[in-house]
Backbone bond lengths (Angstrom), bond angles and torsions (degrees), N, CA, C in turn:
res aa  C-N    CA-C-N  psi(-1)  N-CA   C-N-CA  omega(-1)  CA-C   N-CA-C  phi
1 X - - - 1.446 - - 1.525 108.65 -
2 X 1.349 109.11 127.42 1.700 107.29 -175.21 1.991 97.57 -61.94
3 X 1.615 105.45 -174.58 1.139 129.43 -159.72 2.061 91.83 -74.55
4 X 1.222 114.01 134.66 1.456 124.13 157.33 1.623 106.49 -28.95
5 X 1.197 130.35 131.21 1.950 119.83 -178.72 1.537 82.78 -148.64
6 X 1.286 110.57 153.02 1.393 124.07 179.19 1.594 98.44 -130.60
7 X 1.256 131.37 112.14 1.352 125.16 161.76 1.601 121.70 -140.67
8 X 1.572 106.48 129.20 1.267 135.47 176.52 1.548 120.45 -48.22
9 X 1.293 104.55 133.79 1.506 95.38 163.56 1.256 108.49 -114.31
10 X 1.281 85.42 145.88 1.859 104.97 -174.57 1.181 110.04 -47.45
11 X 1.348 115.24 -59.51 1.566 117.27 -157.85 1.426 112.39 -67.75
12 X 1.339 123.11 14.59 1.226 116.14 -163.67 1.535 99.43 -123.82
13 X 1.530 118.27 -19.97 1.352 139.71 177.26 1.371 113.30 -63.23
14 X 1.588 133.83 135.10 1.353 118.85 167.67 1.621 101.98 -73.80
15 X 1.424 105.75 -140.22 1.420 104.87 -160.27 1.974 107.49 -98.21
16 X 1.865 93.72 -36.17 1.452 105.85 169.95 1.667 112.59 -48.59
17 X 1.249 111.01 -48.34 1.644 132.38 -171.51 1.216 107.22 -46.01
18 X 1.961 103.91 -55.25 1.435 108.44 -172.07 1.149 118.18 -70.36
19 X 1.612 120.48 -42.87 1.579 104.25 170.85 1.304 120.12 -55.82
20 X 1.024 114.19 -6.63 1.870 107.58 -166.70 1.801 104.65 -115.71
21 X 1.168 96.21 -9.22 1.797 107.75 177.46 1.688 117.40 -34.99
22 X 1.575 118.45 -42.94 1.321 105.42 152.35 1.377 135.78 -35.99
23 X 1.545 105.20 -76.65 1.283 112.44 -157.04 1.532 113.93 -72.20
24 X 1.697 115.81 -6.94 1.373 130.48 171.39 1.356 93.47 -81.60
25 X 1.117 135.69 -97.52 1.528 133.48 179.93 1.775 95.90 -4.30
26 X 1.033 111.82 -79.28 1.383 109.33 -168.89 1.951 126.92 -39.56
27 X 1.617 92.23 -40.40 1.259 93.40 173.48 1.737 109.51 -79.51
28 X 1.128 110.25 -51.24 1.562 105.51 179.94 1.691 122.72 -42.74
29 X 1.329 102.99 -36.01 1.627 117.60 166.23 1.566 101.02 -41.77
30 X 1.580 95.81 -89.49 1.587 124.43 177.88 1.663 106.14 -11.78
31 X 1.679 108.30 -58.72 1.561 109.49 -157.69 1.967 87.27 -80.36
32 X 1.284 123.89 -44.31 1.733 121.91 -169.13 1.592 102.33 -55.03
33 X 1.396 127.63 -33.40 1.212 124.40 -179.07 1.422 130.21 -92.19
34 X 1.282 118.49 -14.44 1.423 139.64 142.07 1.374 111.59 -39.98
35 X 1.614 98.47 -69.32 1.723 119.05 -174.35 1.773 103.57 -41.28
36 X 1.546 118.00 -51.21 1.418 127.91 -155.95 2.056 79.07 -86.84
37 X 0.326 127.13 -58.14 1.395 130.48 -154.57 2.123 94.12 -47.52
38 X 1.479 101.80 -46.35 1.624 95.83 -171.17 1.474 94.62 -89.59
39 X 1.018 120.02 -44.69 1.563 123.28 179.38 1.593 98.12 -34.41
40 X 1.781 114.83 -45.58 2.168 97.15 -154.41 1.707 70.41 -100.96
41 X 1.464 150.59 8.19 1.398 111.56 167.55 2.148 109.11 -91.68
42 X 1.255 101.40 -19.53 1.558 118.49 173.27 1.783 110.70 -72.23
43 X 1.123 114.38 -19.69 1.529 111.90 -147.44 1.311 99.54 -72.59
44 X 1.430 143.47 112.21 1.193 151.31 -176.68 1.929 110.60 -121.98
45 X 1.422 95.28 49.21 1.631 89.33 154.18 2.105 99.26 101.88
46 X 1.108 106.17 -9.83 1.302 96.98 -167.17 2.143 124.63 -69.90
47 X 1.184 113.48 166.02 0.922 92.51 -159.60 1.881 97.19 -81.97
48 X 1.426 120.62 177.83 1.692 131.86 174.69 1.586 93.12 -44.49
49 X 0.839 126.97 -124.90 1.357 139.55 147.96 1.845 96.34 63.37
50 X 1.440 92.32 -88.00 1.601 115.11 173.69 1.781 110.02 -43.36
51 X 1.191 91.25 -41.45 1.894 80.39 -158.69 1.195 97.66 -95.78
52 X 1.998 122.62 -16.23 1.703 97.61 161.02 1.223 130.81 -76.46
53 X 1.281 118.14 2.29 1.245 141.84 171.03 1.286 132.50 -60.29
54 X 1.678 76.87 -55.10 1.950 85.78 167.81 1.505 103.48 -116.72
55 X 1.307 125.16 52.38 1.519 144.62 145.70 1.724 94.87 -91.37
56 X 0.993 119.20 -33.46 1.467 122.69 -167.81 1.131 115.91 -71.28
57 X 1.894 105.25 -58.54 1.376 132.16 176.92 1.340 100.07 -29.72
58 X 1.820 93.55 -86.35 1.620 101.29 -166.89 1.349 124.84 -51.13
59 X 1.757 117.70 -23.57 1.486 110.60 -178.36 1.582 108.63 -55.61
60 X 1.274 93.88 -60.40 1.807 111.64 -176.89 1.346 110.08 -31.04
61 X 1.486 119.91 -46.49 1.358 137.55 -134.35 1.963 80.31 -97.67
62 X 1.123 125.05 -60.74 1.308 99.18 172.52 1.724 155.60 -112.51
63 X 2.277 81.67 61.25 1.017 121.59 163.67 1.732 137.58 -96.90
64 X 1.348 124.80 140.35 1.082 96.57 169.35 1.258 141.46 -44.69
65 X 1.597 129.83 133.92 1.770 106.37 -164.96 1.420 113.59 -70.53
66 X 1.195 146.47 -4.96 1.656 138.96 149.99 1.525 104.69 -67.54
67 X 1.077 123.30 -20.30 1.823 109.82 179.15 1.799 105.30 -82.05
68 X 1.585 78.56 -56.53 2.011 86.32 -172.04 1.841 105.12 -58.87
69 X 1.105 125.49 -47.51 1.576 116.78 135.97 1.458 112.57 30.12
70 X 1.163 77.50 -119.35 1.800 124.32 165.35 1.237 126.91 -52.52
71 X 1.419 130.71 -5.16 1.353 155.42 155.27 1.827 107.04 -59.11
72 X 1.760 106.83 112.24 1.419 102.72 174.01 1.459 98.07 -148.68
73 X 1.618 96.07 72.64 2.049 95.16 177.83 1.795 119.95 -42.76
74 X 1.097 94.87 178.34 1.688 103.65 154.80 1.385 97.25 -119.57
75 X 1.785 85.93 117.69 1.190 132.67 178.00 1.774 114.10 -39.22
76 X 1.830 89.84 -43.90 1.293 108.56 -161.05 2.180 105.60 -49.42
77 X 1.721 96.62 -46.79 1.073 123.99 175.77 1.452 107.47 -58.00
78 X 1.235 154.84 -79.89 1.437 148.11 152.53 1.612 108.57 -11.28
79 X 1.125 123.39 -82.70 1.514 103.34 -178.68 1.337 114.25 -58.37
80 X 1.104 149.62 -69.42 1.934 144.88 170.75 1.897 90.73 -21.71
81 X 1.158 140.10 -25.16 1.486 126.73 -173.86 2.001 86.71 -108.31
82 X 0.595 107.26 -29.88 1.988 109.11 -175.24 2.126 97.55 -71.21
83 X 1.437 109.78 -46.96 1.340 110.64 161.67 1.206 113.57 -71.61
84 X 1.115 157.14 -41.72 1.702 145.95 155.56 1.732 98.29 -9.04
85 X 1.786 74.41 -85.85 1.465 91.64 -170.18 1.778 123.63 -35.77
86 X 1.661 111.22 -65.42 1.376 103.59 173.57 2.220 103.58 -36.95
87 X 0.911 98.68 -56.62 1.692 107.68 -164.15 1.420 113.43 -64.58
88 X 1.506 118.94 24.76 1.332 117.16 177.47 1.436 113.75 54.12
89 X 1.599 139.93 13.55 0.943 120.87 170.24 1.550 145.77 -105.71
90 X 1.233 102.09 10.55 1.404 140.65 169.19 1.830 115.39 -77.80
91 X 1.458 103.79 120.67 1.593 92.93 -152.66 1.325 125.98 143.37
């Protein structure tokens, strides 16, 4: 499975967002791959569901709280990385 990537779409960004759309992308990456990183060394059996859940938790959790806020992934992306994980392929 390639590397955890978090990326924004523009059109959904106000105008502050967009100038700053890098260095957010960048951190949101940073904190989603952290998140997956303790998530597949913790992962003891749980079902998808659970561990995209707390793929979420922990991303949020080491965000600033006005970012994690304002943080509304696609979901779709968190579980497809929550199935990695159940599937041993994260790593």
């Amino acid at each position: 499975m390639p590397e955890p990537h978090v990326t924004l779409d523009p059109r959904e960004l106000d105008p502050v967002q967009k100038k700053l759309r890098g260095p957010l992308e960048e951190q949101l990456t940073s904190a989603l791959r952290a998140a997956t990183d303790r998530v597949r060394a913790d992962y003891a059996g749980e079902p998808v569901e659970q561990v995209c859940q707390r793929l979420l938790d922990e991303t949020r959790a080491g965000l600033h709280p006005d970012i994690a806020a304002g943080f509304t992934p696609d979901m779709d992306e968190f579980c497809r990385i929550a199935v990695a994980i159940v599937r041993g392929d994260v790593g």
